[in-house]
C-alpha positions as CSV (number, residue, x, y, z in Angstrom):
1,X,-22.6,46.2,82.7
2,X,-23.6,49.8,82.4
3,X,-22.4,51.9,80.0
4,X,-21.0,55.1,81.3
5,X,-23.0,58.1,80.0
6,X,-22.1,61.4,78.9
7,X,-23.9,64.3,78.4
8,X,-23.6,66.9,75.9
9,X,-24.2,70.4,75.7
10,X,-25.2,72.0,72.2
11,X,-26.2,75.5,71.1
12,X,-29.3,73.4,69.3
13,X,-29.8,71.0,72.5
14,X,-32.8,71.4,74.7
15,X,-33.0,72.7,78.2
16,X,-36.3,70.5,78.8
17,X,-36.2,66.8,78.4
18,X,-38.7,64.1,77.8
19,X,-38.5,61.2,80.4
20,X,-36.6,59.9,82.4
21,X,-34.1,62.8,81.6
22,X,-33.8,66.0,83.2
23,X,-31.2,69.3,82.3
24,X,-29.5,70.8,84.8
25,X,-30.5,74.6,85.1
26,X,-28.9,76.7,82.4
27,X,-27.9,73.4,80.9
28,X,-29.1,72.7,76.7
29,X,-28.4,69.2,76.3
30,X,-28.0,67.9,72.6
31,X,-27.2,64.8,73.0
32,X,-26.0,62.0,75.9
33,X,-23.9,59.4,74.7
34,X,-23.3,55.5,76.6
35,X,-19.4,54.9,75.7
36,X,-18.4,52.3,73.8
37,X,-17.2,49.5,76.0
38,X,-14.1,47.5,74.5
39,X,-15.8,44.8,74.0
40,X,-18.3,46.6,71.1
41,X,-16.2,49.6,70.5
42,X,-17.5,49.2,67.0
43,X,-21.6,50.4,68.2
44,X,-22.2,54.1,70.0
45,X,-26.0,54.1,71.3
46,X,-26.8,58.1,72.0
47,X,-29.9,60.0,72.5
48,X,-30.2,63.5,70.5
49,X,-32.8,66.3,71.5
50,X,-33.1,69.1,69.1
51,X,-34.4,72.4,69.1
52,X,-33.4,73.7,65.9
53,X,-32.4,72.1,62.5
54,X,-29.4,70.2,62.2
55,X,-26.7,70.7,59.5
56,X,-27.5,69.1,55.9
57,X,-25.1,66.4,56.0
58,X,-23.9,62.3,55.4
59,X,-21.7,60.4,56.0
60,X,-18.6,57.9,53.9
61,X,-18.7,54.0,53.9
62,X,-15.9,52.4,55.6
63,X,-14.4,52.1,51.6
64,X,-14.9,55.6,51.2
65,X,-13.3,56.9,54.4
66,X,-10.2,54.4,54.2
67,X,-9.8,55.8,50.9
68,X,-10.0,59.0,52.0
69,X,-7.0,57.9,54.5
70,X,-9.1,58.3,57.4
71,X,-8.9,54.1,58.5
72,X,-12.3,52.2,58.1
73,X,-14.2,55.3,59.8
74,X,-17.9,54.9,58.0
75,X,-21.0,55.1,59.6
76,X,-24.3,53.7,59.0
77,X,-27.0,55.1,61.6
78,X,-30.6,54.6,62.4
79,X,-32.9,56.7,64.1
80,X,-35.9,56.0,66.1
81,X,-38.1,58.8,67.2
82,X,-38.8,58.6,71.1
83,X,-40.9,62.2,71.1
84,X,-41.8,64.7,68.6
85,X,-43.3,67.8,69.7
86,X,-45.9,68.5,66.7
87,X,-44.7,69.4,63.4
88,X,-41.2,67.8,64.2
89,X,-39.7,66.3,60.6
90,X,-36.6,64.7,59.4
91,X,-34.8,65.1,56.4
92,X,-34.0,62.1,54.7
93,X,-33.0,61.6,50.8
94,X,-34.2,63.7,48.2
95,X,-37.5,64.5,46.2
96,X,-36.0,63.5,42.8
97,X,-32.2,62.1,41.5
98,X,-29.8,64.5,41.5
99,X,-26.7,65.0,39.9
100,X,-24.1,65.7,42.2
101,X,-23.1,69.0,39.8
102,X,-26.7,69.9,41.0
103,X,-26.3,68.8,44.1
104,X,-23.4,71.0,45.2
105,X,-24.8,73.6,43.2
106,X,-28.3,73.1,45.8
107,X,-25.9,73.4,48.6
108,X,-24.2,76.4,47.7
109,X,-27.2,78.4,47.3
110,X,-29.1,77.0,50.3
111,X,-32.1,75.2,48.2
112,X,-30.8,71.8,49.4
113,X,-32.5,72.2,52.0
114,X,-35.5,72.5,50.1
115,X,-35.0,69.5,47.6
116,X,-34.9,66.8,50.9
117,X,-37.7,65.0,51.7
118,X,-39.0,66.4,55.2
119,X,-41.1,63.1,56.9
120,X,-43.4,64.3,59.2
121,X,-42.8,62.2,62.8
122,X,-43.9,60.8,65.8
123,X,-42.7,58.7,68.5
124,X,-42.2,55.3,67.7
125,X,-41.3,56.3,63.7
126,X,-37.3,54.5,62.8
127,X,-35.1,55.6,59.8
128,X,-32.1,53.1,58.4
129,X,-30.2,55.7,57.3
130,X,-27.1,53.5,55.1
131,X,-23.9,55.9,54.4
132,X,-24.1,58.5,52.0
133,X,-28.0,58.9,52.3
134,X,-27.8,62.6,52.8
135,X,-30.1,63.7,55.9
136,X,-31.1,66.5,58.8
137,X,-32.5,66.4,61.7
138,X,-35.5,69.2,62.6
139,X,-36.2,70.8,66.0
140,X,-38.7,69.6,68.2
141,X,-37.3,65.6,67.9
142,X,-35.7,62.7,70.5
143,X,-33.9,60.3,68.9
144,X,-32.3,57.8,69.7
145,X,-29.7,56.8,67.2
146,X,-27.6,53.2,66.9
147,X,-24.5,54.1,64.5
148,X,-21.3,52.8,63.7
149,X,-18.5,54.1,66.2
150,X,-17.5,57.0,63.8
151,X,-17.5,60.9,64.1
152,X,-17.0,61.4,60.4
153,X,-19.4,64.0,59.1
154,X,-19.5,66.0,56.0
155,X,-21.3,69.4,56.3
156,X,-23.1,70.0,53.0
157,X,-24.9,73.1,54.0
158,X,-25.7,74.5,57.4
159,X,-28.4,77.2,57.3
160,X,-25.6,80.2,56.6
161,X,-24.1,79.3,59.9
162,X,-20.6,80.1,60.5
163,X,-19.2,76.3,60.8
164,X,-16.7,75.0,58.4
165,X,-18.7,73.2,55.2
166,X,-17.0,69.7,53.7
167,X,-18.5,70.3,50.1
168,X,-15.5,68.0,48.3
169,X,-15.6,65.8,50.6
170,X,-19.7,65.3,50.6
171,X,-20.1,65.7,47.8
172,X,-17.8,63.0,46.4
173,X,-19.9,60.5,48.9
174,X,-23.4,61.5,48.8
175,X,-25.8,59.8,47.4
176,X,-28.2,62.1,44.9
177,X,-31.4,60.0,45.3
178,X,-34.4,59.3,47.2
179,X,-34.4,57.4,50.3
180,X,-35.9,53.8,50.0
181,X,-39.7,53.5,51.7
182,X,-38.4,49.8,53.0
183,X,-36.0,51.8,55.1
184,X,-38.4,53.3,57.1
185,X,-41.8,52.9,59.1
186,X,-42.8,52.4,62.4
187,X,-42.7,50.3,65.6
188,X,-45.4,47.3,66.0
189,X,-47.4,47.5,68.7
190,X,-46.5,43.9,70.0
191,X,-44.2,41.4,68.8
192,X,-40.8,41.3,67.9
193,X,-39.6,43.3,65.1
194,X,-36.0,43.0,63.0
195,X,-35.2,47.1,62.9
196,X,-31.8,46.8,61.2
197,X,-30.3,43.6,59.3
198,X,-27.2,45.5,57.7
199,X,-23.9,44.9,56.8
200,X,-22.5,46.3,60.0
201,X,-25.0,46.0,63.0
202,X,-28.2,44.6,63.9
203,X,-31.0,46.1,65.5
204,X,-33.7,44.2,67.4
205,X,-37.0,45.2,69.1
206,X,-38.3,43.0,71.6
207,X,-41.9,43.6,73.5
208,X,-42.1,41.4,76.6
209,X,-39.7,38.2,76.6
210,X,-37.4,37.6,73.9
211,X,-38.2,34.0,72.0
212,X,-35.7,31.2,70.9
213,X,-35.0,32.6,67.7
214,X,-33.6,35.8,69.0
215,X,-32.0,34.1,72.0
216,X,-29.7,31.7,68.9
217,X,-29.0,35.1,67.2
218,X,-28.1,36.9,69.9
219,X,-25.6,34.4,71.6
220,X,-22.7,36.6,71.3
221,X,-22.1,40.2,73.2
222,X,-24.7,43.1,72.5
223,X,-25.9,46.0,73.8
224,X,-29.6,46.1,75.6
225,X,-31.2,49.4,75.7
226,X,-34.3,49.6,77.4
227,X,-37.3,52.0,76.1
228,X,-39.8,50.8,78.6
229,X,-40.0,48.1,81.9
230,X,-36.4,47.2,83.3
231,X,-34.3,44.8,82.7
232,X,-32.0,43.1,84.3
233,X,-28.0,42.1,82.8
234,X,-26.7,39.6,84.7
235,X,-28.5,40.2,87.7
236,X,-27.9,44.3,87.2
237,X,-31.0,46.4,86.5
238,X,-31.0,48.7,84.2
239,X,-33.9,51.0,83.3
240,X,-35.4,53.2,80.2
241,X,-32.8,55.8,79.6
242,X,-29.3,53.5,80.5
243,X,-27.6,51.3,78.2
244,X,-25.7,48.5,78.7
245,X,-23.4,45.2,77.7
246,X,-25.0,42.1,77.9
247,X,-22.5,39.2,77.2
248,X,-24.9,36.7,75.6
249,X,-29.0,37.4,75.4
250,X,-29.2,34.5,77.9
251,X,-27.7,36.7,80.8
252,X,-30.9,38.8,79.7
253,X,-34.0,39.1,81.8
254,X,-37.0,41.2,80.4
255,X,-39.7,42.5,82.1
256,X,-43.1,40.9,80.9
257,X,-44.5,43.3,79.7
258,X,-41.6,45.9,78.7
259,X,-40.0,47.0,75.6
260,X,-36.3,47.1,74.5
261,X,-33.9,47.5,71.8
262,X,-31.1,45.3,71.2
263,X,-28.0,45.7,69.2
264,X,-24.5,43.9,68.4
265,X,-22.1,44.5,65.0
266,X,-21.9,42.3,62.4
């Protein structure tokens, strides 16, 4: 089944698209969303084109949010570059430990932004980005990013925009440290590659036709999410830019030589 998609305008969006999007005239498009079918309303699968930096933010743990009375609302994202115009980084984790004292002290006087780590990128370059890793996203990047079904973000510092900050609440949740090298890297050329083994989704890429291994682990409900080829979901095509619900891998047929993603919660 496809997923139904919607399309987001954003002061940072972009008004020209890589492949096989387009913008409507006038139109800066930040991100375009699939909604969560019922089935795995626990997964949201969006694209995100940027223009200009993203906030400085990060996210709670399910722990920390219900704590925070906000129900079991933490997300855990990952990101996987699809273009990069040149130059394009991300900001993930932090040069060195920091305190959070010296942390909040960073974001009040902007040099936050300075103490992240900005990875130069590519297409084909993933992040696992686990809650609390505090991150931001550069202009000039298309993402797509697999994250829990949460909109909880704290706002740690936002380039002296005028948008409402969450410094207690970030604060108390971010994580003051470097972000692991094992969380990171890029795509294979060929083969099947495990992207995400977490605690609250999976993330699979599959070149060509998936093998016996992933067909046992994926014999429950999932989302397929073509990057390149079509595929076909019970006898339903869908092509690179759609997403959609697949109740087993076995109602899966992949295009020789294609490439998708494939992803179902924990």
């Amino acid at each position: 089944m496809l997923l139904p998609i919607r399309t987001v305008e954003k002061v940072w969006g972009c008004d020209v698209l890589p492949a096989p999007f387009t913008a409507s005239e006038g139109m800066r498009v930040g991100e375009i969303w699939f909604e969560p079918p019922p089935e795995l309303a626990e997964l949201l699968v969006k694209y995100l084109f940027t223009s200009e930096k993203l906030s400085v933010q990060c996210h709670p743990s399910d722990d920390q949010a219900e704590a925070a009375g906000l129900g079991r609302q933490g997300k855990e994202e990952c990101w996987l570059v699809v273009a990069a115009e040149p130059g394009a980084t991300l900001g993930v984790g932090f040069r060195e430990e920091l305190s959070p004292e010296a942390m909040r002290a960073a974001a009040l006087d902007g040099s936050i932004e300075d103490l992240l780590v900005w990875h130069p990128v590519r297409a084909g370059d993933f992040f696992y980005i686990p809650a609390g890793t505090v991150h931001a996203i550069g202009p000039g990047c298309a993402i797509i990013e697999v994250q829990q079904n949460s909109d909880v973000t704290y706002r740690l510092y936002d380039y002296g925009r005028p948008r409402e900050l969450h410094l207690d609440a970030g604060i108390a949740v971010a994580r003051g440290v470097p972000h692991p090298p094992q969380l990171r890297g890029s795509l294979p050329a060929s083969g099947h590659a495990s992207l995400v083994d977490g605690p609250h989704f999976t993330l699979d890429l599959v070149h060509g036709v998936a093998d016996d291994a992933l067909l046992y682990g994926y014999a429950r409900a999932l989302l397929v999410i073509p990057l390149s080829g079509q595929v076909l979901v019970s006898g339903e095509v869908v092509k690179p830019g759609e997403c959609a619900l697949a109740p087993d891998l076995a109602s899966v047929t992949f295009a020789p030589a294609g490439k998708c993603l494939l992803a179902a919660p924990v």
